[in-house]
N, C-alpha and C positions, 0 to 999 in steps of 0.2 A: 400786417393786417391792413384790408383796404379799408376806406374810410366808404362810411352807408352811399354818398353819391356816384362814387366810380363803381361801387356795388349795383347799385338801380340803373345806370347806365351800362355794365358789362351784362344786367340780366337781360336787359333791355333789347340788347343786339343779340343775346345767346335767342330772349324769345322772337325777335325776328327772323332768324335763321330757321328758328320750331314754326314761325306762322308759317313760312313759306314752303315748310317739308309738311304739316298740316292743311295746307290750304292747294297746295299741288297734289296730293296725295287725297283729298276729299274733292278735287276739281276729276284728277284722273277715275276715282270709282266710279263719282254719279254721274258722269257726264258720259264718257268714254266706253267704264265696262255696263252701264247702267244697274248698276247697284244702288239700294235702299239707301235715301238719302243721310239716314240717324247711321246706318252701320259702314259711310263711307267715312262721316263724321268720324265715329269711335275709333275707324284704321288710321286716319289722319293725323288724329288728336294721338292718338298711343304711339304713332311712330316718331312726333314730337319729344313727346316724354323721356322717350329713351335714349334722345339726341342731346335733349336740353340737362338730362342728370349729368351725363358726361362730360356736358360743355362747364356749367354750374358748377358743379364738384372741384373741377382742375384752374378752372380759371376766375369764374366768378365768386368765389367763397374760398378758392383754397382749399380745399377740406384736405386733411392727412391723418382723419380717422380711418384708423385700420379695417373698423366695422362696416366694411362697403355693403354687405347684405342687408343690415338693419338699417342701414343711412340710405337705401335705393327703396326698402320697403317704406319707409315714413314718407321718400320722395312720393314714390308710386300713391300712397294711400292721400297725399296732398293735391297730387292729380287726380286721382279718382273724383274726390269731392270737386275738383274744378272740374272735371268731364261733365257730373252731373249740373255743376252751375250753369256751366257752358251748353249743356243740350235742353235744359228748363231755359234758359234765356232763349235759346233759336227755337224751341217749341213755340215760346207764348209768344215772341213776338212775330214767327214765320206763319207757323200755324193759327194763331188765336187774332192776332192783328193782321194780318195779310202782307206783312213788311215782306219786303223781298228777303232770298233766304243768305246771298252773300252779307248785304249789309247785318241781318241782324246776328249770323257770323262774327264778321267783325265786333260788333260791338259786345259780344259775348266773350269774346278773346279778350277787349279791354278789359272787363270787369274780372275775370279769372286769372288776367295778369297781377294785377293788385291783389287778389288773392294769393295767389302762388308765390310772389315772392314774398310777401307778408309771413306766410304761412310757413317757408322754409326759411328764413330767416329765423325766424324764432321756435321751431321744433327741427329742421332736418339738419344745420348749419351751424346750431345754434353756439356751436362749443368754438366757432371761427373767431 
């Protein structure tokens, strides 16, 4: 079993890897195919998701719960909730405050990070 800080460091790099399949992946819709900014977001963001269970599961948590469908569902519904945190944080601060829309990105990603691993730590992991 890892201990909690090589844990928050292994999510760490796992959600590095998800920002930059997120953040390539929402640069290439709205910029390139010029696609609606919220639903280049949402391609971004979901294609993270399904990089970062796989990454998370094997290496950062270990999991060797046999129940991959219900341990992907709790992930997925973990993310969900951060999708919506994540798209209410770039609403209000892109739209409502005028911030630019990378930065408030970013900072949307911080705050959903600590969500998320919080979140699967103690429901999708939990038995690690």
């Amino acid at each position: 079993m890892t201990d909690l800080p090589i844990k928050i460091i292994r999510f760490g790099i796992t959600g590095g890897l998800g920002f930059c399949i997120d953040f390539g992946t929402t640069y290439f819709c709205k910029e390139k195919l010029r696609w609606n900014k919220y639903i280049a977001n949402t391609i971004g963001f979901s294609l993270a998701v399904i990089n970062n269970y796989i990454i998370n599961r094997t290496w950062t948590f270990q999991s060797h719960d046999p129940n991959i469908g219900k341990q992907f569902l709790l992930f997925l519904l973990i993310s969900i909730l951060g999708l919506l945190i994540n798209t209410a944080i770039l609403y209000f601060f892109h739209e409502k405050r005028g911030k630019h829309f990378y930065l408030s990105k970013l900072f949307a990603v911080f705050v959903v990070f600590i969500w998320n691993f919080s979140a699967n730590s103690f429901i999708t992991f939990h038995d690690v």
